[in-house]
N, C-alpha and C positions, 0 to 999 in steps of 0.2 A: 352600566353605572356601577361606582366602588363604593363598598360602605369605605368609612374614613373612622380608623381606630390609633386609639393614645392606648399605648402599652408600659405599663410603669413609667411614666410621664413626670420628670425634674425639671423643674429652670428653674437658673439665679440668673436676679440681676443686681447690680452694684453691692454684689459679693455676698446677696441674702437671697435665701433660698424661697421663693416664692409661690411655687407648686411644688408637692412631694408625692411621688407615688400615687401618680393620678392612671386610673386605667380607663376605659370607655370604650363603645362600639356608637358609630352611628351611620344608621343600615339607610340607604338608599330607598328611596320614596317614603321618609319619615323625616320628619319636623323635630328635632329636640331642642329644646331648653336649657341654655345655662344659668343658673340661679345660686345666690347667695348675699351675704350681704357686703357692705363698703369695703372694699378689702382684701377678699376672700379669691381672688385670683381671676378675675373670671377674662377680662383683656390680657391677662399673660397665656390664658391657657388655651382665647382664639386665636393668639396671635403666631402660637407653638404649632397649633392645628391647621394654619394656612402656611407654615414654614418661613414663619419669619423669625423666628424663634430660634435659635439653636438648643437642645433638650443638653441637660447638663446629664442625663441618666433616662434610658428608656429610648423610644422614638415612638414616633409618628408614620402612620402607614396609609396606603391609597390601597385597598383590597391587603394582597400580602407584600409589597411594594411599598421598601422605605421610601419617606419623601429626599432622605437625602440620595437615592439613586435616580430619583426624575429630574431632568436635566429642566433646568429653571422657566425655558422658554415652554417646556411641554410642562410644566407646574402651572403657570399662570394659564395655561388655555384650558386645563383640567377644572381648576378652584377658583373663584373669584370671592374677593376678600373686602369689605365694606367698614370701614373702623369708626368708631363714635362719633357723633358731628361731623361730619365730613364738609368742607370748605371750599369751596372756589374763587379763589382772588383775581381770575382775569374773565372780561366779559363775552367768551366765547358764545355760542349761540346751545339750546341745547340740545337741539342736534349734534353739534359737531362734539358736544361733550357725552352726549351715549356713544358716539360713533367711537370715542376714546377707548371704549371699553372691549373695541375689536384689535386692538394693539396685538397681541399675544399673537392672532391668529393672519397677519396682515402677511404679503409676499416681503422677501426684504428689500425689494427694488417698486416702484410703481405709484401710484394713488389706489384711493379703494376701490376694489373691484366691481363691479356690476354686478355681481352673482352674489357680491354682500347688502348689498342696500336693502332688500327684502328683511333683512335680519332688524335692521334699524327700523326700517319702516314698523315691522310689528313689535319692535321694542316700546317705538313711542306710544302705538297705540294700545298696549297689553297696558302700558302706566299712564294712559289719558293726556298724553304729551304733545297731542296732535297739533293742538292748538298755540301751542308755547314752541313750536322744533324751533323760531327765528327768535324766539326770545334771550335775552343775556342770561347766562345762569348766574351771573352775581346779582341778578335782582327777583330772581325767585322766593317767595316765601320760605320757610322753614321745612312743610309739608311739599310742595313743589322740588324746593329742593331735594329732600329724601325720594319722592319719586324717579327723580332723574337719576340720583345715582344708583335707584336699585338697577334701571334700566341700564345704566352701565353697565353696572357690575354683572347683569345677567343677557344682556346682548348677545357676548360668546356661546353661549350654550353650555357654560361648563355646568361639570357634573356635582361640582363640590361648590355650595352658597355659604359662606363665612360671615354672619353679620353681628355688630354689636353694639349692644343698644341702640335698634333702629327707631324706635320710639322717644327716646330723649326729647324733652322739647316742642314733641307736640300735642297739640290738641287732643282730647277727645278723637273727634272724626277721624283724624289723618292719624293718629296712632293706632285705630283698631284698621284704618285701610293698609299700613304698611302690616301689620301680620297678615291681614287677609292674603294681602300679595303673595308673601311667603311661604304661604301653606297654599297657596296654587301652585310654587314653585316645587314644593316638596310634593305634589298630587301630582305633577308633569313625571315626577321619577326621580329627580334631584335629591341629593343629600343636603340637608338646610338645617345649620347650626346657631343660634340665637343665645348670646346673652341678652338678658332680660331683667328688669327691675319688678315692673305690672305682673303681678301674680295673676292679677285677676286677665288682663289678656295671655299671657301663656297658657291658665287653665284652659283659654277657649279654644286654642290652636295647637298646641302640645300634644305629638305623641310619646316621645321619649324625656325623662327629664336627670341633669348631670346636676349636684345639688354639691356646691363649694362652701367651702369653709374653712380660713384660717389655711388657705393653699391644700386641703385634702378636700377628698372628693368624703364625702359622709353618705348619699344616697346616691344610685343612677340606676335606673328602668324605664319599664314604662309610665306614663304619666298619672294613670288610677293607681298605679300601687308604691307612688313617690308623693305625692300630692295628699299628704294626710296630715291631721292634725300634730301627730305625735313628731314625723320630721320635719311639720315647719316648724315647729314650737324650740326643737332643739339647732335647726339650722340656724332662727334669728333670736335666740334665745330671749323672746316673749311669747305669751303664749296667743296660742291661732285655734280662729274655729274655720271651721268652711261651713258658710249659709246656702241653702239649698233654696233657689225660689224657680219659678216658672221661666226664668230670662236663663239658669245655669244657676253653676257657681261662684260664687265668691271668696275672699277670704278676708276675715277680722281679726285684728291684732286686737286684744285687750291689756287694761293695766295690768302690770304682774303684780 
């Protein structure tokens, strides 16, 4: 497994400069967190870190391996990349929609192999899909849906999990089940990148955390010595406590 680091870290898009001189490390079998607030870059700066991005300054690396010298088909079998809301408008079944997510790694002649089904088989089951493989994916729930496509996205086995705001949209339940997911994926060995809104679920899952703002990076470590009063107060510019109760942590915004 590679850690995945942003080295002086640029992108513009439509001719403004939207991340500046971001740098980061994120080490293999560790969970981190991207955090900040409306604005503050954090889909430009996943989207740079799975290479969809092109860096206007700096790069992007897989161990000491720029991403732009991995030829694209060995990128997509490495990273798997999951972008906000994720959609499916035809009624494919979903199995055959995790089964999407072996693209990368398929012969370029054939059907799928028999020595992959196993992959699928335990994809469904790691995300409780068992039951739903003939179901249409356009009529999954919200939480259903996010299961399927983590299952996609992590079918391959790559080493590099890209995801953001996996939580959006759902519930309670299924948004503390999709980080849980997550940080199985990161305890398997995986590198597993998360922007994030839910403070209060990062706190519970986080071990590293990249703290945006205004396209700069203002904190990145580990998640006890990121996770304080003093820089969330100045990352969302209100002030924050952390409550300490027997269930964990929290965090409270109060009036300024």
């Amino acid at each position: 497994m590679s850690d995945l680091v942003l080295a002086d870290l640029s992108v513009a898009r439509g001719g403004r400069v939207v991340l500046e001189g971001v740098s980061a490390r994120f080490a293999a079998g560790r969970l981190a967190v991207v955090i900040g607030p409306n604005g503050a870059g954090k889909s430009t700066l996943l989207s740079a870190a799975a290479g969809l991005l092109a860096p206007a300054k700096g790069e992007v690396r897989l161990g000491d391996v720029p991403l732009s010298r991995i030829g694209r088909r060995r990128l997509a079998q490495r990273r798997a990349y999951l972008p906000q809301n994720p959609q499916v408008d035809w009624p494919i079944s979903v199995e055959r929609l995790v089964a999407l997510g072996l693209t990368p790694v398929l012969p370029a002649f054939g059907g799928l192999p028999a020595s992959l089904r196993p992959r699928i088989e335990g994809a469904l089951a790691a995300h409780d899909l068992l039951a739903l493989r003939d179901r249409p994916a356009d009529a999954l729930s919200g939480g259903e849906l996010s299961r399927a496509m983590l299952a996609r996205a992590t079918v391959g086995e790559p080493e590099i999990l890209i995801v953001d705001e996996p939580t959006a949209g759902l519930d309670p339940r299924h948004a503390l089940d999709a980080v849980r997911r997550l940080r199985s994926h990161a305890d398997q060995g995986r590198t597993v990148v998360m922007a994030i809104h839910d403070l209060d679920l990062a706190i519970r899952v986080a071990d590293d955390v990249l703290a945006l703002k205004e396209g700069r990076a203002i904190a990145s470590g580990p998640a006890a010595a990121t996770f304080t009063e003093p820089a969330l107060t100045r990352l969302y510019d209100v002030p924050a406590r952390l409550v300490r109760d027997p269930d964990g942590v929290s965090v409270r915004f109060l009036d300024p």
